[in-house]
C-alpha positions in Angstrom: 0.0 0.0 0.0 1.4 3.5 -0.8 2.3 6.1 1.7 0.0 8.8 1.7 1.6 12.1 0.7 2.7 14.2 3.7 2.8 18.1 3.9 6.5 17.2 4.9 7.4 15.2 1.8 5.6 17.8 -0.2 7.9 20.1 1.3 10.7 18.1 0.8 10.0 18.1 -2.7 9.4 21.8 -3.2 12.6 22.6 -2.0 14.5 19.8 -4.0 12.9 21.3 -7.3 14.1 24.4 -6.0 18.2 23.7 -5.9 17.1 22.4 -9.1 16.5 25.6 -10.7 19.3 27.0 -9.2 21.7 24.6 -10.3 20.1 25.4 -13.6 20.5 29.1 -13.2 24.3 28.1 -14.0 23.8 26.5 -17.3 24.5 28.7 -20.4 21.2 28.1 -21.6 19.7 30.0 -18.9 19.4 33.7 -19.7 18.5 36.6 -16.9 15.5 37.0 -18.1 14.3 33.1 -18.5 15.7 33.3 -14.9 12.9 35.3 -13.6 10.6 33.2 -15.4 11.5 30.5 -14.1 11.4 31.9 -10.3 7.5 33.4 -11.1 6.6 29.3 -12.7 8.1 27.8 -9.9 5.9 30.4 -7.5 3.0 30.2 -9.0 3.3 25.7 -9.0 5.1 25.5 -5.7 5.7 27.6 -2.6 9.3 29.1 -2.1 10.4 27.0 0.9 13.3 29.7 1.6 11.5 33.1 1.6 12.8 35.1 4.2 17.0 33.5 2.8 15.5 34.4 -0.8 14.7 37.7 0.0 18.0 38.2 2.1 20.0 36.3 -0.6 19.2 38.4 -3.3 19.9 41.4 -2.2 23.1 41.1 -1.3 23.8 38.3 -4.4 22.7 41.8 -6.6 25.3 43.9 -5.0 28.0 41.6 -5.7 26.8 41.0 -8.9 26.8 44.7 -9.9 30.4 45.0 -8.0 31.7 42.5 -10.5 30.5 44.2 -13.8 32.5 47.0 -12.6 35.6 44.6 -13.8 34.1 44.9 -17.6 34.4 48.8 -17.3 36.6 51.4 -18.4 36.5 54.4 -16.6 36.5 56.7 -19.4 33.7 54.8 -21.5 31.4 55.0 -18.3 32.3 58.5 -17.8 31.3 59.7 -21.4 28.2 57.0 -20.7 27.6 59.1 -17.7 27.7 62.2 -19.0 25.2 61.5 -21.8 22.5 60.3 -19.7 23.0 62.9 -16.7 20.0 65.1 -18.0 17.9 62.5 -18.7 19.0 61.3 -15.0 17.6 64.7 -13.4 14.8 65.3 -15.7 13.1 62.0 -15.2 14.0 61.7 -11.0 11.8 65.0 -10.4 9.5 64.3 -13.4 8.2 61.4 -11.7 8.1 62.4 -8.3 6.2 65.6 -9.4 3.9 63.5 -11.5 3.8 60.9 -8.6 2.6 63.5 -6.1 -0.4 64.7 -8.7 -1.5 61.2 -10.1 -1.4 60.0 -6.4 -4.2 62.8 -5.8 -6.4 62.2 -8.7 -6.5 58.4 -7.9 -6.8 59.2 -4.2 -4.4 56.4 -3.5 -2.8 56.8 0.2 -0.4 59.8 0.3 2.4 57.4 1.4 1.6 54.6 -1.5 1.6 57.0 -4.1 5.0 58.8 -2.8 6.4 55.1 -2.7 5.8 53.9 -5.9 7.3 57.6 -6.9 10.0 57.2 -5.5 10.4 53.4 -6.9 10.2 54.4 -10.5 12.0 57.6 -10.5 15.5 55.8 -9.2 16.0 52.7 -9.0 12.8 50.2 -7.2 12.6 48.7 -4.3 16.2 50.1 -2.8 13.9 54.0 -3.3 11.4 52.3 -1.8 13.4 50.7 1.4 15.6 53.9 1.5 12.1 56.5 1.8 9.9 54.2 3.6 11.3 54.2 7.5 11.4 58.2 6.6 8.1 58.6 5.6 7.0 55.7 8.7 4.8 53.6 6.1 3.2 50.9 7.3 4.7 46.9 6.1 1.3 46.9 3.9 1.9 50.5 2.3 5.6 48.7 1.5 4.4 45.6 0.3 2.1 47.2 -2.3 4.4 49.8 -3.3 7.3 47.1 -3.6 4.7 44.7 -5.2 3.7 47.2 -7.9 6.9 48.0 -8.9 8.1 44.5 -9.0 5.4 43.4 -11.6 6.3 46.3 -13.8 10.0 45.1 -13.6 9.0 41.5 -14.6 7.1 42.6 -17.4 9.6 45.4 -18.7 12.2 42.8 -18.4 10.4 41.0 -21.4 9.3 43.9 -23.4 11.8 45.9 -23.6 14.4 44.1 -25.9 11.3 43.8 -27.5 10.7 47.3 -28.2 14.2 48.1 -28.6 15.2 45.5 -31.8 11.2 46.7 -33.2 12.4 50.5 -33.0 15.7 49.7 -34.4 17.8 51.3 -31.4 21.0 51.9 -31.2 23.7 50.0 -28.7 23.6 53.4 -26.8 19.8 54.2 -27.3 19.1 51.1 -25.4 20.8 51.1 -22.7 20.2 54.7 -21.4 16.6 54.2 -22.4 16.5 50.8 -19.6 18.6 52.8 -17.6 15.8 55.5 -17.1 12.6 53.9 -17.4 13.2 50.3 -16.1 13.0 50.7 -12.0 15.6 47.7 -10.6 19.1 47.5 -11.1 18.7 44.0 -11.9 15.7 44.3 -14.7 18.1 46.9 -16.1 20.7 44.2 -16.2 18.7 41.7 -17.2 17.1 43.7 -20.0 20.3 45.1 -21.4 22.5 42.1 -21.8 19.5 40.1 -23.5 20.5 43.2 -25.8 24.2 43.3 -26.1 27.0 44.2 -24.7 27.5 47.6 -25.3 23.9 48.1 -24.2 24.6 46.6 -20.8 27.8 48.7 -20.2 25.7 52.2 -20.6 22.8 51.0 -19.1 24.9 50.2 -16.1 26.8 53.1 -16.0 23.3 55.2 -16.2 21.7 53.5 -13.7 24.1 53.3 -11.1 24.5 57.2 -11.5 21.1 57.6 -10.8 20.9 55.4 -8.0 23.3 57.7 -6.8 19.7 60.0 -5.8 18.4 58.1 -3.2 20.7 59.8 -0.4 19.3 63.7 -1.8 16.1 62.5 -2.6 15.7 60.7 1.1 16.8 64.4 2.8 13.8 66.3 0.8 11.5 63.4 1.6 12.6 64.1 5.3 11.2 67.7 4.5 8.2 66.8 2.3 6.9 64.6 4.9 8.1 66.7 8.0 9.7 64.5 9.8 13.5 63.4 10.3 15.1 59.9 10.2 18.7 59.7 11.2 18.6 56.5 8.9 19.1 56.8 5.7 19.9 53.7 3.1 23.2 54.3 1.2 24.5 52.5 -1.7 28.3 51.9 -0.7 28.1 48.8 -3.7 28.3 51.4 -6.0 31.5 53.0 -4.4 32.6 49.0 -4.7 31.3 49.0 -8.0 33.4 52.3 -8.9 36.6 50.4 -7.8 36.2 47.6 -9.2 35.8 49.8 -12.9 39.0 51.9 -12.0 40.9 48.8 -10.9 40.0 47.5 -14.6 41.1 50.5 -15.9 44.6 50.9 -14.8 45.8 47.8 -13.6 47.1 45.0 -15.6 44.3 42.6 -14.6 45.1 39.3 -17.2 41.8 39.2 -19.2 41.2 35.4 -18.2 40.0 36.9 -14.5 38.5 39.4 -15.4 36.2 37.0 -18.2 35.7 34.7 -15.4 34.6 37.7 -13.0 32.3 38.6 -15.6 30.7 35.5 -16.0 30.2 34.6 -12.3 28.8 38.4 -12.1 25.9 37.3 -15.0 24.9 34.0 -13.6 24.8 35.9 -9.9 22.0 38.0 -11.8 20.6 35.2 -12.9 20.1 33.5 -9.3 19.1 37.0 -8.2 16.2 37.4 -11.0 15.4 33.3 -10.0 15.0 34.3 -6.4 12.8 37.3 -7.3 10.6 35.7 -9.2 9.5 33.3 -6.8 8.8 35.8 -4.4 5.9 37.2 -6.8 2.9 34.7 -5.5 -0.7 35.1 -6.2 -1.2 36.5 -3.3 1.3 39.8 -3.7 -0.7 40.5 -6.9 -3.9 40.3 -5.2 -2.3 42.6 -2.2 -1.3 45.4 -4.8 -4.8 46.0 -6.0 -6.3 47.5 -9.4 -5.7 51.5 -8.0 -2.2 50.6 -7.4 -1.3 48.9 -9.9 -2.9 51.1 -12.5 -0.9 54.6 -10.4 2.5 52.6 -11.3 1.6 51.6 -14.9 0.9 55.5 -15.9 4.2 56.7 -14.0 5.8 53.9 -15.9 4.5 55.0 -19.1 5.2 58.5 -18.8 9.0 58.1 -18.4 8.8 55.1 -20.6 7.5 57.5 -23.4 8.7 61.0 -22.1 12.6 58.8 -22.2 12.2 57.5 -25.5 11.2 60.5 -27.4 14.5 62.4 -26.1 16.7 59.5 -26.6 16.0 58.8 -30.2 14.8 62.3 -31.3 16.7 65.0 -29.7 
């Protein structure tokens, strides 16, 4: 007679599919995007058995990760990279937040939520989100949403954009300062990029790390905005680490076969991180975000979406 089947071995079996997928994660065949997908199948068929390592994991797995693209960087590229999308950088941080604060009031969505999701899309997703949140005191449900809003965007960006960018013909360049700007997460930028090219992930990179560099200012106004003071504010040392690691590519005689296998380790580390991600994103986090929500982020997203495209390949 068989064994009945257990919550335990179920379990058991959840979490053997899930080193599975991880294992797989390191294959070639596995792109940062088919990463993620895999994370939301494996979510929406199982139960991450790991959440609260997963979460933990990939945060710090996407620092290091970003640390170690800095060894396929030259300084000078990345400044001229810089430079180019600096405006753009500016233009589309208060944009949004300006645009966030106004939508947020014609949707009547909580004055916290709506200054969340702002902040999410105009720099860089759910590091805004963790950096403003403990200065504006939101609640862990105002968080959730925001974070699960702009997490679904991400997914779905991830897919469309080197969509978009090989149907409008756009340049190596084009590309990656247009991910750069309207994609919120580093790693969807990433992910995005390289399923792009090369070139494309370099600038996007470049731009994005620059204007992840707003947080700190952008945290000491929302201090103001909200009237009230924090003495904690999140700061991204990975991109000082990610700095050095482009200036110690730059002028040191690295051999090439380190810096390859740097590289490498760096891309499959955003793969795990995209893996993890994804099977974060249950049914129930969609359901949580709500219609309202959901609907404030997608109009943010598709102003800077647009608003970025239209300077990049016309002006």
């Amino acid at each position: 007679m068989d064994e009945p089947v257990t919550s335990k071995s179920v379990t058991a079996i959840h979490k053997i599919v899930f080193f599975i997928l991880l294992l797989v994660c390191l294959t070639p065949y596995i792109s940062i995007p088919l990463a993620l997908f895999m994370g939301l199948a494996f979510a929406i068929l199982f139960r991450n058995p790991f959440p609260e390592i997963s979460k933990k994991t990939s945060k710090y797995l996407l620092q290091v990760s970003v640390v170690g693209l800095g060894f396929g960087m030259n300084l000078f590229e990345a400044l001229k990279a810089g430079k180019d999308g600096i405006i753009f950088t500016i233009a589309s941080v208060f944009g949004v937040l300006l645009l966030g604060v106004l939508l947020g009031k014609v949707f009547k969505l909580e004055k916290t939520i709506a200054y969340l999701i702002s902040a999410g899309t105009a720099i860089c997703g759910g590091s805004a989100i963790a950096a403003v949140a403990p200065i504006v005191k939101a609640k862990d449900t105002e968080i959730s949403v925001s974070i699960g809003t702009v997490f679904i965007l991400n997914a779905i960006a991830l897919f469309i954009f080197p969509i978009l960018g090989h149907y409008f013909n756009l340049s190596q360049d084009q590309f990656g300062t247009w991910a750069a700007i309207a994609i919120h997460d580093v790693s969807s930028v990433v992910g995005a990029s390289a399923a792009y090219g090369e070139e494309a992930l370099k600038i996007a990179t470049t731009v994005k790390l620059t204007r992840a560099l707003w947080i700190i200012p952008v945290a000491i106004v929302t201090s103001f905005f909200f009237k009230q003071k924090s003495d904690k504010i999140y700061k991204p040392w990975f991109i000082l680490f990610f700095t050095l690691a482009m200036l110690a590519n730059t002028f040191l005689p690295i051999p090439e076969i380190i810096t390859t296998n740097i590289l490498w380790l760096a891309k499959k580390g955003f793969a795990i991180t995209l893996f993890l991600i994804g099977t974060d994103l249950s049914l129930k986090v969609i359901r949580t975000v709500g219609v309202k929500s959901i609907l404030f982020g997608v109009l943010l997203w598709a102003f800077i979406s647009v608003l970025s495209f239209i300077v990049i390949t016309v002006l």
